[in-house]
N, C-alpha and C positions, 0 to 999 in steps of 0.2 A: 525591241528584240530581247528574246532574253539569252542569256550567258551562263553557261552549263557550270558548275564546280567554281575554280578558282582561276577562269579566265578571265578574269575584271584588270587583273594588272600581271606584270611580266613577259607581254606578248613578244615576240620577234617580227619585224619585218626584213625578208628575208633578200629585199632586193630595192635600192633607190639608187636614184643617181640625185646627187645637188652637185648644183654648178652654174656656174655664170657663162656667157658669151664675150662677153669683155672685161675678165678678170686681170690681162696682163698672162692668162699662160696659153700655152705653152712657154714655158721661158728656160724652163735645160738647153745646156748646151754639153753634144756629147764629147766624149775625148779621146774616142774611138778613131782608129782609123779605118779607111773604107776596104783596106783591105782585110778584117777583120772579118768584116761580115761576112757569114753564109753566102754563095750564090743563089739564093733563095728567092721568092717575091715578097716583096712587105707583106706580110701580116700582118699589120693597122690599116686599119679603111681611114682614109684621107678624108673628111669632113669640113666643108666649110660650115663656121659657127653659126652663121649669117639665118642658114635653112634650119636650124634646132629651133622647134615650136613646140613647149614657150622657150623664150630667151634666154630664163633665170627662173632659177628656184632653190630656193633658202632655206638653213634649217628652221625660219622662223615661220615658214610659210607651211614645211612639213608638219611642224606641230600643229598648227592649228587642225591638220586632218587625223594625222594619228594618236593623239594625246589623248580625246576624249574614247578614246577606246581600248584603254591600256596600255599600248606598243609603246615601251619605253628603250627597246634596243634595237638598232640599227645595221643590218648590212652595206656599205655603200660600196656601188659598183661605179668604175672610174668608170668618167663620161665620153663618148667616142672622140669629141673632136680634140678631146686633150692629149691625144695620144699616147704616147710612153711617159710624157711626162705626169709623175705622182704627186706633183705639189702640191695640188687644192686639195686631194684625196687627204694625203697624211697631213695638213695641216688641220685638218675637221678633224681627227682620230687623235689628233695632238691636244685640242681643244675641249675634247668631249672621250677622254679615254673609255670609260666604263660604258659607253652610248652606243658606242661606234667601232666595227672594224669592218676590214676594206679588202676591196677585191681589186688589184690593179694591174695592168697592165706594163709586161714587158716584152723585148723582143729578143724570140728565143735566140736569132741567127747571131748573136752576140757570143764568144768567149766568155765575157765574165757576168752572165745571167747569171747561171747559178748562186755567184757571191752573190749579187745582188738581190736573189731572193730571202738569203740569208738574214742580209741587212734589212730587207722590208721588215720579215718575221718579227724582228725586234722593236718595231714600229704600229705592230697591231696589223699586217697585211696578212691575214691568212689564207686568202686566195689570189687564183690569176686569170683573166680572161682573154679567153683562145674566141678567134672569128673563125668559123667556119660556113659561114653565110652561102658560100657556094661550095659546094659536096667536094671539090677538086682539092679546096686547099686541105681538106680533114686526110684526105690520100695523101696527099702530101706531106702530111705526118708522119706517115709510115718510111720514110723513105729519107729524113732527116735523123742527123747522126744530132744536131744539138736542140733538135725538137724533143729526141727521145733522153736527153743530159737534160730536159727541165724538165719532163715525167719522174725519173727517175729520183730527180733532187728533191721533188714535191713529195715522193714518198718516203723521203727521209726526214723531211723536215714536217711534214704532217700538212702544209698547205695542196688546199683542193685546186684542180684544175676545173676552171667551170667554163665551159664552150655554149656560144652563143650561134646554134648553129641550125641547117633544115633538116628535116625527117629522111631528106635522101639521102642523107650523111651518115646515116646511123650505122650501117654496115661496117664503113670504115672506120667509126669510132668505137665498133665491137672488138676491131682489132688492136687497135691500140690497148685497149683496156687488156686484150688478153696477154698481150707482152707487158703491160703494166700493172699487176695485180693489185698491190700497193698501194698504189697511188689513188687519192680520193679525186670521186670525180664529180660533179655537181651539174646536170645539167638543165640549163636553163630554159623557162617557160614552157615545159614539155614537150622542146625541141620543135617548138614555131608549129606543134601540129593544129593546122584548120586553119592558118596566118592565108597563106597564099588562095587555099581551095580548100572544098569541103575536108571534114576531117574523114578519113581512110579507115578501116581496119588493119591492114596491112601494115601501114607504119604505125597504129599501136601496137602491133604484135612485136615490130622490130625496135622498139624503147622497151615493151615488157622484155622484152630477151636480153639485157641487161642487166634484170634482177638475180640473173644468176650470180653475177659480181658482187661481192657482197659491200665494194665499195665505189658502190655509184648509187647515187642518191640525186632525187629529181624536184626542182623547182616546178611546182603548182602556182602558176603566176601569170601574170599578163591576159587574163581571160579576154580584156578589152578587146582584148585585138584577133581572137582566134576563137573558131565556130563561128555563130552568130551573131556575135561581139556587141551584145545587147543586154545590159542586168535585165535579169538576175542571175544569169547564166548559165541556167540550168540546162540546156543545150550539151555541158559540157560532164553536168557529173557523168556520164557513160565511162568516158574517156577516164576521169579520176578514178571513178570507183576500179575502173581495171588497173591500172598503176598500184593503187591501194592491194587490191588482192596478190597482184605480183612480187613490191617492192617492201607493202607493209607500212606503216603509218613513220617507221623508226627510221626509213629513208627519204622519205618526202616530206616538204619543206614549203611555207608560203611565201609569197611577196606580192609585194605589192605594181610594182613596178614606175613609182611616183618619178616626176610627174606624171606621165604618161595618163595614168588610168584617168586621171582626174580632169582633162580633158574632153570635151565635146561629146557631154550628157553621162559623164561614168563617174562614180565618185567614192574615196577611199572605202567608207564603209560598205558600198555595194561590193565591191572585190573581198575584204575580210569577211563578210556577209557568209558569201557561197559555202567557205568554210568552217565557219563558227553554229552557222545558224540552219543550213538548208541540204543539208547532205545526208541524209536520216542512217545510212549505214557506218556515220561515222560515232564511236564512242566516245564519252567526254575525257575519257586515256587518251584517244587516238587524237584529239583534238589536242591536248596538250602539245604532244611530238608536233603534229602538221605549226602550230604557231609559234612553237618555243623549243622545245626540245632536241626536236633534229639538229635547227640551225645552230642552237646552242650547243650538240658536241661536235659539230662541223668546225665553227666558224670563233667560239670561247673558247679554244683548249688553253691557251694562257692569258 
């Protein structure tokens, strides 16, 4: 394959998880009282570790797929069944400061989130991730007084809120953005579209109608699993190239989504692939941003 300009080394991956199933976490213990919280519903999906396939994956195991391809920086996204607890997360960011920073998760229905995002900041967390898996709870954003105090705090503090969420959610996540202008927003895998059923028009339309904000910027990731979910993937530049035309190369971001991709017949360099190698309307500027650039003024400001 070959590698346009001065993509050989520097690249971003803009999404993994590492993580064990028997590390010993969850291990916080909170000091909260229960009448603190929100009347709210959890917001963390409950996960037994048991069902995460594969079990374990290492950053020794990451290298071996992203190294010989230049991807020397890492986003890590906490892993679902660890819930609120950040430990494995900041302890990888502790270990590898200049490698790695992290996307983790807190729960907004909390009084003292906000501190707490504060304190991640200083730890290299400069994101957070929101479940919005069923369209009800992204509504339900709207209608939270401390959902809308960790918007708010994110755009003060410059950390993105990144929602992992479905294409019928999109509507409701037009709203929030519009009470939140500020606030960076990052959303992931281009919002599951083609995940469940074919990919729509319709919901591309309603993720391009976001580019009017000029801070929302979209993860180009997970191809594995969404269209046809078959390298080379070409199934899906449609879908990119429109994003691209809407959002601009300066707001869209890759990942990988490790382990995941590398699973059953898909493998790291076929997902950097799509983007590096097989997209003929992409520039070797535009390719810059999509592997490095974006994530790097997202996700490096300090």
């Amino acid at each position: 394959m070959s590698i346009p300009g001065n993509l050989t080394t520097g690249l971003i991956d803009a999404h993994v998880h590492l993580y064990e199933t028997q590390s010993g976490y969850p291990q916080e213990s909170s000091s909260h009282k229960d009448g603190d919280i929100a009347p709210e519903p959890n917001p963390i999906p409950q996960v037994d570790p048991c069902t995460i396939d594969p079990h374990r994956f290492t950053h020794e195991e990451l290298l071996k797929h992203c190294t010989p391809h230049g991807v020397n920086r890492i986003v890590l996204i906490q892993m679902i069944h660890y819930g609120e607890d950040n430990s494995d997360l900041l302890e990888r960011i502790r270990n590898h400061p200049e490698t790695f920073r992290g996307v983790a998760v807190v729960d907004h229905r909390r009084p003292e989130t906000p501190q707490q995002m504060t304190a991640l900041l200083a730890q290299k967390v400069t994101g957070f991730r929101l479940y919005g898996i069923d369209p009800r709870q992204v509504e339900q954003w709207l209608h939270s007084d401390r959902m809308n105090a960790m918007w708010s705090h994110a755009a003060e503090t410059g950390q993105a809120i990144c929602p992992l969420m479905e294409p019928d959610a999109l509507t409701s996540l037009r709203k929030m953005v519009e009470r939140h202008p500020d606030t960076r927003v990052v959303i992931d895998h281009m919002a599951r579209i083609g995940m469940a059923r074919p990919i729509q028009q319709a919901q591309i339309d309603d993720l391009c109608r976001l580019a009017a904000f000029p801070n929302v910027f979209v993860k180009t990731s997970a191809f594995y699993a969404l269209g046809e979910k078959r390298p080379p993937y070409l199934d899906l530049q449609h879908l990119i190239r429109q994003l691209y035309d809407a959002f601009g190369p300066h707001r869209l971001m890759w990942g990988s989504d490790s382990p995941f991709q590398v699973e059953k017949g898909h493998t790291y360099a076929d997902s950097l692939a799509l983007i590096r190698d097989r997209l003929d309307f992409l520039s070797p500027d535009d390719k810059q941003w999509l592997l490095s650039k974006t994530a790097e003024n997202v996700y490096w400001f300090l």
